[in-house]
Gaussian input, Z-matrix of N, CA and C with variables (Angstrom, degrees):
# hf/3-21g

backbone

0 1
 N
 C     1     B1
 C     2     B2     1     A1
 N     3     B3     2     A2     1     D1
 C     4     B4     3     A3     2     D2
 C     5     B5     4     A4     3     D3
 N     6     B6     5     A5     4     D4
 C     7     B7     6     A6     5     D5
 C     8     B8     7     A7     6     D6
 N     9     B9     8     A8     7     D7
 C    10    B10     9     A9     8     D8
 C    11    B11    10    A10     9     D9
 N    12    B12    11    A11    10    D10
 C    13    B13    12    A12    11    D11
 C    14    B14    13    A13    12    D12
 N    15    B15    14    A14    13    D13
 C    16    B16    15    A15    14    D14
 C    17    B17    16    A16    15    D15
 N    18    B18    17    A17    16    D16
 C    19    B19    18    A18    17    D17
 C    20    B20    19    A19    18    D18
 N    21    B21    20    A20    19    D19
 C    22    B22    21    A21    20    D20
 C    23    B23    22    A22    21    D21
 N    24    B24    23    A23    22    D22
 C    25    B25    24    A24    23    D23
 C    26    B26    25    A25    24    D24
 N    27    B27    26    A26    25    D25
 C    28    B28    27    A27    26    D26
 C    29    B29    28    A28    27    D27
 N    30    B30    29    A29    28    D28
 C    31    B31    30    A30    29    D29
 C    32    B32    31    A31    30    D30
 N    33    B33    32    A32    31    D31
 C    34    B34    33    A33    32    D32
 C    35    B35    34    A34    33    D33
 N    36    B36    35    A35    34    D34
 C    37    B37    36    A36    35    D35
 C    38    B38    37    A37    36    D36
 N    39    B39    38    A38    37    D37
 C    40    B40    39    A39    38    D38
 C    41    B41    40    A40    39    D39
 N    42    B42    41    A41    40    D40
 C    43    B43    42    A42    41    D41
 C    44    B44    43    A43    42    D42
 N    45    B45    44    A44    43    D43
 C    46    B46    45    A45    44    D44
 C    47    B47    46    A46    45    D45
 N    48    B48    47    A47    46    D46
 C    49    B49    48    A48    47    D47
 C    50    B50    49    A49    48    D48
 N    51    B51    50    A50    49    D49
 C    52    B52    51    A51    50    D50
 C    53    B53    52    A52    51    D51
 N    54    B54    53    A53    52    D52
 C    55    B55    54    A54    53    D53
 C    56    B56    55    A55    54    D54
 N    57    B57    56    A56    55    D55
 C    58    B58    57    A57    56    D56
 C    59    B59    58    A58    57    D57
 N    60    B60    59    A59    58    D58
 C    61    B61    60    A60    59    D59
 C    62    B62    61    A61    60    D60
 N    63    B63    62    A62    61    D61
 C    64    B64    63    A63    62    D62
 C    65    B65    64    A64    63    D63
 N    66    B66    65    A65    64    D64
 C    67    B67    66    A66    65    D65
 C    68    B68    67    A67    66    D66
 N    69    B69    68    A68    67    D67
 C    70    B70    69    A69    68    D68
 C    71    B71    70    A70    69    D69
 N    72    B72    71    A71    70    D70
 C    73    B73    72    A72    71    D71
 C    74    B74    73    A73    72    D72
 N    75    B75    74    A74    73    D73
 C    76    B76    75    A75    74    D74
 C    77    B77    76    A76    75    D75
 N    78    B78    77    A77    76    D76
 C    79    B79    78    A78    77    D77
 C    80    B80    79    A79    78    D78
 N    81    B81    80    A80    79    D79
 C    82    B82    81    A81    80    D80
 C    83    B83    82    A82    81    D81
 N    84    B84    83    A83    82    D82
 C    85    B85    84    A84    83    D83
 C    86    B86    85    A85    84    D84
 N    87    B87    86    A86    85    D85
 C    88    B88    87    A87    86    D86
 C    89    B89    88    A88    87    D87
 N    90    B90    89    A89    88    D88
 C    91    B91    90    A90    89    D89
 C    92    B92    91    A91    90    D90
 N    93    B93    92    A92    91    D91
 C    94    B94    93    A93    92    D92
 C    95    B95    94    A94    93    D93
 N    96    B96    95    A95    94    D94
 C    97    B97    96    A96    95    D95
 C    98    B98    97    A97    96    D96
 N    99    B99    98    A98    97    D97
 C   100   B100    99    A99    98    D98
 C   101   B101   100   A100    99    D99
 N   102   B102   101   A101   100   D100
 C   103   B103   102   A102   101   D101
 C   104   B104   103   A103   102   D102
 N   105   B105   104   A104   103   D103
 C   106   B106   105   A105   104   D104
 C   107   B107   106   A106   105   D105
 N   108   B108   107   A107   106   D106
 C   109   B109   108   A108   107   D107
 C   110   B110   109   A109   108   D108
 N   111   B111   110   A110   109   D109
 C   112   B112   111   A111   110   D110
 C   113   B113   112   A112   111   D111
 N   114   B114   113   A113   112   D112
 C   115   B115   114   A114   113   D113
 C   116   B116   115   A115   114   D114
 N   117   B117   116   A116   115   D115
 C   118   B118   117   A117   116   D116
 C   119   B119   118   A118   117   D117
 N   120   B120   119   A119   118   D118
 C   121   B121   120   A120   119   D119
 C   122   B122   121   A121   120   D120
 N   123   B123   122   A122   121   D121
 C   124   B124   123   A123   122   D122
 C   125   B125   124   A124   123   D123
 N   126   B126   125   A125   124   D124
 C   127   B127   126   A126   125   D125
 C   128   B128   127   A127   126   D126
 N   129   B129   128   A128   127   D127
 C   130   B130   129   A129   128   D128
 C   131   B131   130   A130   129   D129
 N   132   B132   131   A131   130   D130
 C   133   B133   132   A132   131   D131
 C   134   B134   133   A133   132   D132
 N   135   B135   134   A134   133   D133
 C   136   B136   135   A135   134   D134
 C   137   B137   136   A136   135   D135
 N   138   B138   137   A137   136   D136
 C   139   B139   138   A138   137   D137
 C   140   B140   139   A139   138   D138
 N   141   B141   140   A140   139   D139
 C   142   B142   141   A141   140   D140
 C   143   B143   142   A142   141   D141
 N   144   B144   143   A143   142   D142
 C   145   B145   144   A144   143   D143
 C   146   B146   145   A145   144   D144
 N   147   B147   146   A146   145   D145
 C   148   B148   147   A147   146   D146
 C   149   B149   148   A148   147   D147
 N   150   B150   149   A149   148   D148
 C   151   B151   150   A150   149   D149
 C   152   B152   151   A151   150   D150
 N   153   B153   152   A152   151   D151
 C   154   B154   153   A153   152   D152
 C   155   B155   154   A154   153   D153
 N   156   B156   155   A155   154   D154
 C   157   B157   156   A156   155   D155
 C   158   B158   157   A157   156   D156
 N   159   B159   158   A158   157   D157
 C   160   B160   159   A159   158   D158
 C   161   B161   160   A160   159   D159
 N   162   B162   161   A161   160   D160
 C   163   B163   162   A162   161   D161
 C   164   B164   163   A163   162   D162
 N   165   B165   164   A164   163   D163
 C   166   B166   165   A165   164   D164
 C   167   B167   166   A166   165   D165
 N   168   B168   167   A167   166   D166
 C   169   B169   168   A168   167   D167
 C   170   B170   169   A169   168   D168
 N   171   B171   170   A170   169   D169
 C   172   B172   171   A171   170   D170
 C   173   B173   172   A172   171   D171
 N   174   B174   173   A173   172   D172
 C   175   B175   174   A174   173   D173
 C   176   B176   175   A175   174   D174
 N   177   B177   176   A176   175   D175
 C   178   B178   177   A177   176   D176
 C   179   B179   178   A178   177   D177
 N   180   B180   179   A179   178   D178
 C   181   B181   180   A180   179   D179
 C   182   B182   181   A181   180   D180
 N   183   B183   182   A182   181   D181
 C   184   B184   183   A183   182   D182
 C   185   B185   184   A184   183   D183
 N   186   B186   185   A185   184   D184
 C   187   B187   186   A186   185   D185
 C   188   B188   187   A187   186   D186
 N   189   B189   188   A188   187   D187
 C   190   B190   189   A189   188   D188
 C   191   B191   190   A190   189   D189
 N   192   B192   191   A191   190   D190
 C   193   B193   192   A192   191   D191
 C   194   B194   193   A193   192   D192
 N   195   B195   194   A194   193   D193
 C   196   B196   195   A195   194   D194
 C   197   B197   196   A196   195   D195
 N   198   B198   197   A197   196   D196
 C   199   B199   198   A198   197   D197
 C   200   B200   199   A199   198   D198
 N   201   B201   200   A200   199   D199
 C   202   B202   201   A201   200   D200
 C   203   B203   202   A202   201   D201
 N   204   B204   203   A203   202   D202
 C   205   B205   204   A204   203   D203
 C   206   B206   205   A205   204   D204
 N   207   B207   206   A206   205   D205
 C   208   B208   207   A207   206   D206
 C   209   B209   208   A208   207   D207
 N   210   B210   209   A209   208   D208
 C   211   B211   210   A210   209   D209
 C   212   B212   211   A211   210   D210
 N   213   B213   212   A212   211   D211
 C   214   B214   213   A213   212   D212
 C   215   B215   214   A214   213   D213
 N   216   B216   215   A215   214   D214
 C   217   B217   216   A216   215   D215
 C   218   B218   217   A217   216   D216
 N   219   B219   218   A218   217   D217
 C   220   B220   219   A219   218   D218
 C   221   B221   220   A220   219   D219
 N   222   B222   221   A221   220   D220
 C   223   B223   222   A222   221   D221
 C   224   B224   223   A223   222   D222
 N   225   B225   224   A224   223   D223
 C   226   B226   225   A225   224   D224
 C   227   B227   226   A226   225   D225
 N   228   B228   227   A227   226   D226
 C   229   B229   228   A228   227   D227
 C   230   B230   229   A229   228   D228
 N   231   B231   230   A230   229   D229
 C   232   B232   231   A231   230   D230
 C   233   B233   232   A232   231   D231
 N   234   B234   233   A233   232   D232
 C   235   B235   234   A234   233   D233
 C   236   B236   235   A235   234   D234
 N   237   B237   236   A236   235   D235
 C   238   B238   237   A237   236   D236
 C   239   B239   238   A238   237   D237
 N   240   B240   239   A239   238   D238
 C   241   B241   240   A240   239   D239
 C   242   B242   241   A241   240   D240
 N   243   B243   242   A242   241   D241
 C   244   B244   243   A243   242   D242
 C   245   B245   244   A244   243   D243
 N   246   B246   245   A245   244   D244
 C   247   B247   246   A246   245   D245
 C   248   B248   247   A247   246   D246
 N   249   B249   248   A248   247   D247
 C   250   B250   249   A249   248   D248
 C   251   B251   250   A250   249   D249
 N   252   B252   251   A251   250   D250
 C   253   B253   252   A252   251   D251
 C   254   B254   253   A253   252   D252
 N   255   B255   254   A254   253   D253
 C   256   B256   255   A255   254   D254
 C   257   B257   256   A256   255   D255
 N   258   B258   257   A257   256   D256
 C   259   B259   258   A258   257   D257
 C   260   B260   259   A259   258   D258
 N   261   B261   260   A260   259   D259
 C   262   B262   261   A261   260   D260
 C   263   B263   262   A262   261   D261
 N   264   B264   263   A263   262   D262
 C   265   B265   264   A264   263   D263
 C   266   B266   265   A265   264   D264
 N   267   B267   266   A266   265   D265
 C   268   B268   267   A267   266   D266
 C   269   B269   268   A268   267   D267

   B1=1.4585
   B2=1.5258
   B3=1.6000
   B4=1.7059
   B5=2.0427
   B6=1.8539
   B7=1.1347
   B8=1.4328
   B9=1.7383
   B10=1.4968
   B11=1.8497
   B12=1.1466
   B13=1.3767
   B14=1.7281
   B15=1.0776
   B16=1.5152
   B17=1.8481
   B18=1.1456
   B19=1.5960
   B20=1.8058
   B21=1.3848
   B22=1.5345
   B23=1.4442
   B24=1.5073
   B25=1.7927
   B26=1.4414
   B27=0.7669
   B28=1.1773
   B29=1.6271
   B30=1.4822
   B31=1.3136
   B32=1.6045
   B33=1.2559
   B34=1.7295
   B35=1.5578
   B36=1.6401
   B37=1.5374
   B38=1.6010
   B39=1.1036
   B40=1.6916
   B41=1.4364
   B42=0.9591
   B43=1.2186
   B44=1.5005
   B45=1.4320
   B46=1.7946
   B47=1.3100
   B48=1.5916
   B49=1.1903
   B50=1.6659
   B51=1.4956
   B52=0.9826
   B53=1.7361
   B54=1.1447
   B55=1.4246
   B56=1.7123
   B57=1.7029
   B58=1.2253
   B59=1.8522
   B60=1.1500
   B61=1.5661
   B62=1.3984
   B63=1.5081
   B64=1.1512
   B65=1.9814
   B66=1.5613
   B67=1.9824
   B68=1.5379
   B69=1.2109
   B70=1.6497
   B71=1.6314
   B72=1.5426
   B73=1.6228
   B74=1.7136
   B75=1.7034
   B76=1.4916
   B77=2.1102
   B78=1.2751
   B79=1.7015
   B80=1.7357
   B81=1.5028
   B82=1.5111
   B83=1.3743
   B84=1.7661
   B85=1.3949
   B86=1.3609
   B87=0.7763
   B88=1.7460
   B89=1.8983
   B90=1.5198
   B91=1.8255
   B92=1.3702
   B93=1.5446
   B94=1.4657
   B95=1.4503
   B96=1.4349
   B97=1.7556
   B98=1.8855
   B99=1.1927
   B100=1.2693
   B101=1.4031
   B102=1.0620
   B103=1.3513
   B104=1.8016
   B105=1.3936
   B106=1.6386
   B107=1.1284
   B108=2.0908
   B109=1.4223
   B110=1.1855
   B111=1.5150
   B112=1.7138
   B113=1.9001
   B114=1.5943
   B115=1.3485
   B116=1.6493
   B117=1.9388
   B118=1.2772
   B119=0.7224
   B120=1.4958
   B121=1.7285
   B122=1.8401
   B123=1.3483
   B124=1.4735
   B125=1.7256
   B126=1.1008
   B127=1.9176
   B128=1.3141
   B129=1.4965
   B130=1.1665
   B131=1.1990
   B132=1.6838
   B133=1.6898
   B134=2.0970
   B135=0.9801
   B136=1.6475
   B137=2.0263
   B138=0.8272
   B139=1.7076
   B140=1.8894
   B141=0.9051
   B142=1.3737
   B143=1.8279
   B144=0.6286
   B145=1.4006
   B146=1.6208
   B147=1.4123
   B148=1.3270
   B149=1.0143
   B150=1.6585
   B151=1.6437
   B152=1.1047
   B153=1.7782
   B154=1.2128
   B155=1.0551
   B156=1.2961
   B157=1.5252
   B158=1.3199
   B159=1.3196
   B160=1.3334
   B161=1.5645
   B162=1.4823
   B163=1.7019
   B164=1.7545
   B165=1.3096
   B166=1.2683
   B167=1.8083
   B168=1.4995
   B169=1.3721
   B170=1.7322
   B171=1.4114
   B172=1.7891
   B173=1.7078
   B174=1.5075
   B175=1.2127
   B176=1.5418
   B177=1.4076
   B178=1.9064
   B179=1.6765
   B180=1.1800
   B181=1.2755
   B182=1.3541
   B183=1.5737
   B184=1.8350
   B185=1.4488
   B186=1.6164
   B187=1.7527
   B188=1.1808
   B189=1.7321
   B190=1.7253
   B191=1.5596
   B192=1.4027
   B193=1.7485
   B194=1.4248
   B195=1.3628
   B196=1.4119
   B197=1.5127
   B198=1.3559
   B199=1.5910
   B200=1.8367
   B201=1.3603
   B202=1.0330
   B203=1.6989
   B204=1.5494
   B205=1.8572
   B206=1.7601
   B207=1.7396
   B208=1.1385
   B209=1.6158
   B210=1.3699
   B211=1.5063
   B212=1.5471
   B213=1.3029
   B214=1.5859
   B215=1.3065
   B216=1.5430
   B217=1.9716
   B218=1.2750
   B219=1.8056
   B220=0.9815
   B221=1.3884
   B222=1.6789
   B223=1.4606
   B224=1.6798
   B225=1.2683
   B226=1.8604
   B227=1.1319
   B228=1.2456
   B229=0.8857
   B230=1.8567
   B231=1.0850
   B232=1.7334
   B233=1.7113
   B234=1.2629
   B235=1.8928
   B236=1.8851
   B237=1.4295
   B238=1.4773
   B239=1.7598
   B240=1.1036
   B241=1.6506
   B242=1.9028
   B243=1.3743
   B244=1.1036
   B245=2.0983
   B246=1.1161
   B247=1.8348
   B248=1.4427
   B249=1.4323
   B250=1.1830
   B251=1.7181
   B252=0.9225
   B253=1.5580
   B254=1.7672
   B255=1.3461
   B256=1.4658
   B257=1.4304
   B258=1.4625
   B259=1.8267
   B260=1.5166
   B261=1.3842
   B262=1.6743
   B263=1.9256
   B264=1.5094
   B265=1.3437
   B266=1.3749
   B267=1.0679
   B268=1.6683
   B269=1.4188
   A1=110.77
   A2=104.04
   A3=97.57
   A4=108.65
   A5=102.04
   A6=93.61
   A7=134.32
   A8=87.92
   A9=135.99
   A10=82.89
   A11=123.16
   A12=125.90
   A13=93.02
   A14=112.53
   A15=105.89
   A16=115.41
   A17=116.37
   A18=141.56
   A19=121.70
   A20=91.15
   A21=120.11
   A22=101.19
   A23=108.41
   A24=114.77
   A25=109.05
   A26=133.61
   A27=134.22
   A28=134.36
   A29=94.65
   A30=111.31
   A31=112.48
   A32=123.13
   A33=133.29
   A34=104.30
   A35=109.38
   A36=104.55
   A37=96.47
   A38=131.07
   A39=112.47
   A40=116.81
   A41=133.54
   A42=146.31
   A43=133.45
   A44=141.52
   A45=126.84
   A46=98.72
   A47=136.97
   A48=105.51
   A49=129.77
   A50=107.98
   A51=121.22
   A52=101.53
   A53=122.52
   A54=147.28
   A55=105.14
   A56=123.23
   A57=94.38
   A58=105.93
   A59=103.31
   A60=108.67
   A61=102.73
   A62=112.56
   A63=126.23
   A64=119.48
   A65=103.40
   A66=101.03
   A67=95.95
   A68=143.64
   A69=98.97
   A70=116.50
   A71=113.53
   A72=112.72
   A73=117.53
   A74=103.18
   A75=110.43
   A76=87.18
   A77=117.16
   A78=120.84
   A79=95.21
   A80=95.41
   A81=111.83
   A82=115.55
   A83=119.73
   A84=122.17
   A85=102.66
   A86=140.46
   A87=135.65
   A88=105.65
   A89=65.34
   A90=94.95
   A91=113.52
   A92=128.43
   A93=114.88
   A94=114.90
   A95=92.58
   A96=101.57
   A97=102.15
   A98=106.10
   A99=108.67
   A100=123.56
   A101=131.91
   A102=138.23
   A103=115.12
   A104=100.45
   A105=105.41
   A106=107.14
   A107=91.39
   A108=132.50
   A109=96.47
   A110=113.50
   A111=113.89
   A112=106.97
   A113=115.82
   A114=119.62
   A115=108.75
   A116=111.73
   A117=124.11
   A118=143.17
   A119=145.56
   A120=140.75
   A121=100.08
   A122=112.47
   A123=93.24
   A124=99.84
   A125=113.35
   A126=91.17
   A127=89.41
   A128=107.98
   A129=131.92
   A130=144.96
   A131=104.09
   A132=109.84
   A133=91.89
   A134=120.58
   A135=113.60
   A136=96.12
   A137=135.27
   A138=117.96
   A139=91.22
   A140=137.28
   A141=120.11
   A142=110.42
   A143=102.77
   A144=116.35
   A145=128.56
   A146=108.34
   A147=100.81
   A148=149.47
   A149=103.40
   A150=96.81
   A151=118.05
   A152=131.18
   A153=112.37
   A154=124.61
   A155=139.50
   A156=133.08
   A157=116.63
   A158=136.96
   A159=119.34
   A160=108.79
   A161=111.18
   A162=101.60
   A163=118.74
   A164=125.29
   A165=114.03
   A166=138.50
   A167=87.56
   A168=89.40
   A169=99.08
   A170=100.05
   A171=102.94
   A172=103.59
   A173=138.86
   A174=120.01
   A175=113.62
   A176=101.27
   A177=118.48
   A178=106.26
   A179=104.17
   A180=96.84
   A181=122.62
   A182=126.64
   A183=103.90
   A184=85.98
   A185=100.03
   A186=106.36
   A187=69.34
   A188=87.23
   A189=104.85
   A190=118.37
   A191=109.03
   A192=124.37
   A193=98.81
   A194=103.00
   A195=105.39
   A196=125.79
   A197=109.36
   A198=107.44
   A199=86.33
   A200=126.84
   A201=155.84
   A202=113.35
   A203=146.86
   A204=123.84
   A205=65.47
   A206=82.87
   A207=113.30
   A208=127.65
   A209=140.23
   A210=136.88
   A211=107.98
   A212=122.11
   A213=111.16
   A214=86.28
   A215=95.84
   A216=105.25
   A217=100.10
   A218=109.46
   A219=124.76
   A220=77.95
   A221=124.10
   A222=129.23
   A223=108.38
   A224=107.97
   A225=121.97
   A226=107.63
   A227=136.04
   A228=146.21
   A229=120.93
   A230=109.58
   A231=138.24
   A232=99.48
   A233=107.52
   A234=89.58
   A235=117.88
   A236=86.92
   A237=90.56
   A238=118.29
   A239=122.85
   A240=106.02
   A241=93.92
   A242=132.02
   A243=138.56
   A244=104.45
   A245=86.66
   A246=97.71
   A247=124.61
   A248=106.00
   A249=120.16
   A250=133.21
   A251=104.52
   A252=130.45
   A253=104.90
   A254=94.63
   A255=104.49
   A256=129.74
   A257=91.46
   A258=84.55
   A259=92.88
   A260=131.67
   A261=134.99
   A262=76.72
   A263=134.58
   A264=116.97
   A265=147.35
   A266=141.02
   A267=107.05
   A268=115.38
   D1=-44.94
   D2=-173.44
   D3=-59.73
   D4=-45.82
   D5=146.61
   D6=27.32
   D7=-115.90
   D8=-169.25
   D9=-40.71
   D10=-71.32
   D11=-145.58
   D12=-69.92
   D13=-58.95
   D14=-161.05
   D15=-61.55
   D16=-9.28
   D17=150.55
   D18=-49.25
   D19=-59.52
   D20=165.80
   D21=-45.32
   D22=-78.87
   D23=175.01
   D24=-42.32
   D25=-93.20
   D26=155.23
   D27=20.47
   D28=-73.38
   D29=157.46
   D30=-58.09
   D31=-75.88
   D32=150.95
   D33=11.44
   D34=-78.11
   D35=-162.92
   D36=-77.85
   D37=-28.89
   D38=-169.44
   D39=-57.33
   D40=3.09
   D41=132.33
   D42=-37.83
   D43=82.47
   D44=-163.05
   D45=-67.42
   D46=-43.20
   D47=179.21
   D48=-78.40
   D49=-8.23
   D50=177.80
   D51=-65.43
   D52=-81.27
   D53=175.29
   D54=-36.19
   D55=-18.84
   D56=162.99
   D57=-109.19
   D58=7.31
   D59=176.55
   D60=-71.05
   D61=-67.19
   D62=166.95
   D63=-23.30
   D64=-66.27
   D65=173.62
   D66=-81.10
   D67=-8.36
   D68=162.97
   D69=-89.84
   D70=5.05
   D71=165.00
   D72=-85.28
   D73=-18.23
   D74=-168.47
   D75=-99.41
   D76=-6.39
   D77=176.80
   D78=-65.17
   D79=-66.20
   D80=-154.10
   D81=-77.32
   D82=-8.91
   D83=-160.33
   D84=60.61
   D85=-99.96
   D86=-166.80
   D87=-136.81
   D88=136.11
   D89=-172.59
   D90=-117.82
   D91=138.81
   D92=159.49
   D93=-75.38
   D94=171.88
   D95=-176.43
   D96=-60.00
   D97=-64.03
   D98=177.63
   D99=-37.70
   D100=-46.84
   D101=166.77
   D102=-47.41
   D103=-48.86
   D104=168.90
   D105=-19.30
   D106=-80.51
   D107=-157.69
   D108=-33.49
   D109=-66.09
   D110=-147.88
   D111=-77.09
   D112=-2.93
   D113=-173.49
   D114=-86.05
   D115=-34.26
   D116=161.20
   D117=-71.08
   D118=133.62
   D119=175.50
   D120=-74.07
   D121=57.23
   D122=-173.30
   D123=-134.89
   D124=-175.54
   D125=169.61
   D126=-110.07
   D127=174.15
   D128=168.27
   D129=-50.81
   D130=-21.07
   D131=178.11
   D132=-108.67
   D133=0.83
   D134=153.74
   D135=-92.91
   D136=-56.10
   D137=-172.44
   D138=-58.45
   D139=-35.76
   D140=-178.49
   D141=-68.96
   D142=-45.33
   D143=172.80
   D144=-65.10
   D145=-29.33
   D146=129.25
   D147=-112.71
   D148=14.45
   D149=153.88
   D150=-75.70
   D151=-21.17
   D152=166.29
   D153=-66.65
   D154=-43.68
   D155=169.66
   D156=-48.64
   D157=-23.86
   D158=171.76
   D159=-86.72
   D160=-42.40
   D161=163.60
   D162=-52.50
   D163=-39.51
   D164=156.18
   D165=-33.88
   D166=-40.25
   D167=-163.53
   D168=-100.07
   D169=14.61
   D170=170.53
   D171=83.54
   D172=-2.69
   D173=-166.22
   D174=-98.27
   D175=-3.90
   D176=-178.38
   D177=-133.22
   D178=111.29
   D179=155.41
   D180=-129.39
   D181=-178.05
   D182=-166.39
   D183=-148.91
   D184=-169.16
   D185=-171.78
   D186=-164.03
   D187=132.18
   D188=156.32
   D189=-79.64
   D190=165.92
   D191=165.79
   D192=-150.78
   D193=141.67
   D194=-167.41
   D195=36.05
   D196=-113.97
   D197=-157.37
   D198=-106.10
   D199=-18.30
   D200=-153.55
   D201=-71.15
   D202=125.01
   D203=174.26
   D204=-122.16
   D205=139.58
   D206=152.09
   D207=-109.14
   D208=117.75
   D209=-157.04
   D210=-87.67
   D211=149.48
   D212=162.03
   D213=-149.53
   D214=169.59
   D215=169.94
   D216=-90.29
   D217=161.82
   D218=-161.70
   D219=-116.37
   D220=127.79
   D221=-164.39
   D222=-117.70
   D223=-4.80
   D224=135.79
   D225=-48.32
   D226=-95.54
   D227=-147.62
   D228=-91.95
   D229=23.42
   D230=167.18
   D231=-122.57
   D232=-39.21
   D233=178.65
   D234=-77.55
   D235=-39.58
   D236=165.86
   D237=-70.97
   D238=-3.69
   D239=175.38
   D240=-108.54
   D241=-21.12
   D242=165.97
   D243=-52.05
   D244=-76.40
   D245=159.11
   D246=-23.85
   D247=-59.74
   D248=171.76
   D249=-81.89
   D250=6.01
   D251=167.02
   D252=-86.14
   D253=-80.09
   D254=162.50
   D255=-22.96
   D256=-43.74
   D257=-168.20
   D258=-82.81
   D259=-38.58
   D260=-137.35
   D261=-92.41
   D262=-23.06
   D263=179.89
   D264=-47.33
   D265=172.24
   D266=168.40
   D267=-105.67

């Protein structure tokens, strides 16, 4: 299972726009969606789309306010694939 997930991550950052979406949410601690949007040359239903894949793979998760999602990393689940790099290294 731990596996399965750290694959997911994995998969998640191999992505460049994913992987810099991803460190400017782990820059800011928590970001709104909108803020992404307007930081990327990308549209909005690709930044949604990878925010779901990194919320999929457990390394982003967010909390709404108002009409508003705000993103943060989930630092469980970034220490454990950090961990797990480490250990699988030579």
């Amino acid at each position: 299972k731990d596996l399965k997930q750290i694959v997911k991550v994995a998969k998640a950052l191999a992505d460049e726009s994913r992987f810099k979406i991803f460190t400017t949410i782990s820059e800011k601690g928590e970001i709104a969606c909108k803020e992404i949007t307007s930081m990327f040359n990308l549209t909005q239903p690709t930044i949604s789309h990878h925010l779901k894949v990194l919320m999929e793979s457990g390394l982003v998760s967010f909390r709404k306010e108002g009409q508003w999602s705000y993103f943060y990393v989930n630092k469980e689940v970034l220490d454990k694939y950090v961990a797990s790099l480490a250990e699988h290294g030579t």
